[in-house]
N, C-alpha and C positions, 0 to 999 in steps of 0.2 A: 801512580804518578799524576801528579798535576797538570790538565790542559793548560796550557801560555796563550793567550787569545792577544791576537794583535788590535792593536789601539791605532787609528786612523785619525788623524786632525782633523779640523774643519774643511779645511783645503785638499786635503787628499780625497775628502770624501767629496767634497765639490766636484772635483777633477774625473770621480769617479760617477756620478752623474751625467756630468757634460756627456761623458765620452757614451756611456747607456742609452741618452738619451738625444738620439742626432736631433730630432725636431725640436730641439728646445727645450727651455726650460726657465720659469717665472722663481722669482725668487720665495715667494708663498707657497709653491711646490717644494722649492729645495726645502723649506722650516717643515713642511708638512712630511716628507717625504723622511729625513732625515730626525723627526720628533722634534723639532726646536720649539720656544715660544715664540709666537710672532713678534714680540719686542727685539728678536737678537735679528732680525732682516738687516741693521746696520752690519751690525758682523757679518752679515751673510755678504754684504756687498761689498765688504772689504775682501776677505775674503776670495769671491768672484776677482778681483782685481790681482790679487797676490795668485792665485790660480791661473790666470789669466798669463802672469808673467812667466810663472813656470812654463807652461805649455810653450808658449812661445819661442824659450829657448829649444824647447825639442819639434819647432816647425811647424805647431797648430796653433791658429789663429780663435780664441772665441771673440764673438761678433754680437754686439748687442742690437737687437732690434728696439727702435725706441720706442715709448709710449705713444700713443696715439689716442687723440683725444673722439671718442663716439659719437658725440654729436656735430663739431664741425671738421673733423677729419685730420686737423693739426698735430701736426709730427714736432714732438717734443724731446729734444735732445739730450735733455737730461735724465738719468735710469729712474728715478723718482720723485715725481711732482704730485700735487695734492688737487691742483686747478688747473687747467687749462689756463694760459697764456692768455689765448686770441679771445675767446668768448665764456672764462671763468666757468665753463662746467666742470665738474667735479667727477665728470661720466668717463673716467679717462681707463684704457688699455695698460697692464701693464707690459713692463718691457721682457724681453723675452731672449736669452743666451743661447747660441747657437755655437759649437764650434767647426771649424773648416780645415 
């Protein structure tokens, strides 16, 4: 008889990280972690988002810490920037998933 191996989406698997992983988790982790190319990070962050919604309904909050720029210390709101805002370096933190 044939093993039936279960198929997980991108978001199921997301959700199954988050929750593995209480410290967090960058999104160049989850493509690494999960075998993806670094191009599909948009999906990933979709993704994160749509994950993000499910949990929700079941009472868990994930919680984005935002990027943070390494040289002047600037907290950048948005999940992925290329440049710092305030002083254009390019030295920037990425953001980091946390759920609660």
């Amino acid at each position: 008889m044939k093993e039936i191996k279960e198929v997980k989406t991108l978001v199921e698997q997301i959700i199954d990280l988050l929750i593995e992983r209480r410290e967090g988790i960058t999104v160049k982790e989850i493509c690494r972690v999960l075998d993806l190319h670094p191009k599909m990070e948009r999906e990933v962050y979709s993704s994160i988002e749509k994950a993000a919604r499910a949990l929700k309904r079941k009472g868990v909050e994930v919680v984005m810490i935002p990027p943070k720029c390494k040289r002047c210390g600037f907290e950048v709101r948005k999940p992925k920037v290329s440049k710092c805002p305030a002083c254009k370096s390019e030295r920037i933190e990425e953001s980091v998933f946390v759920i609660r």
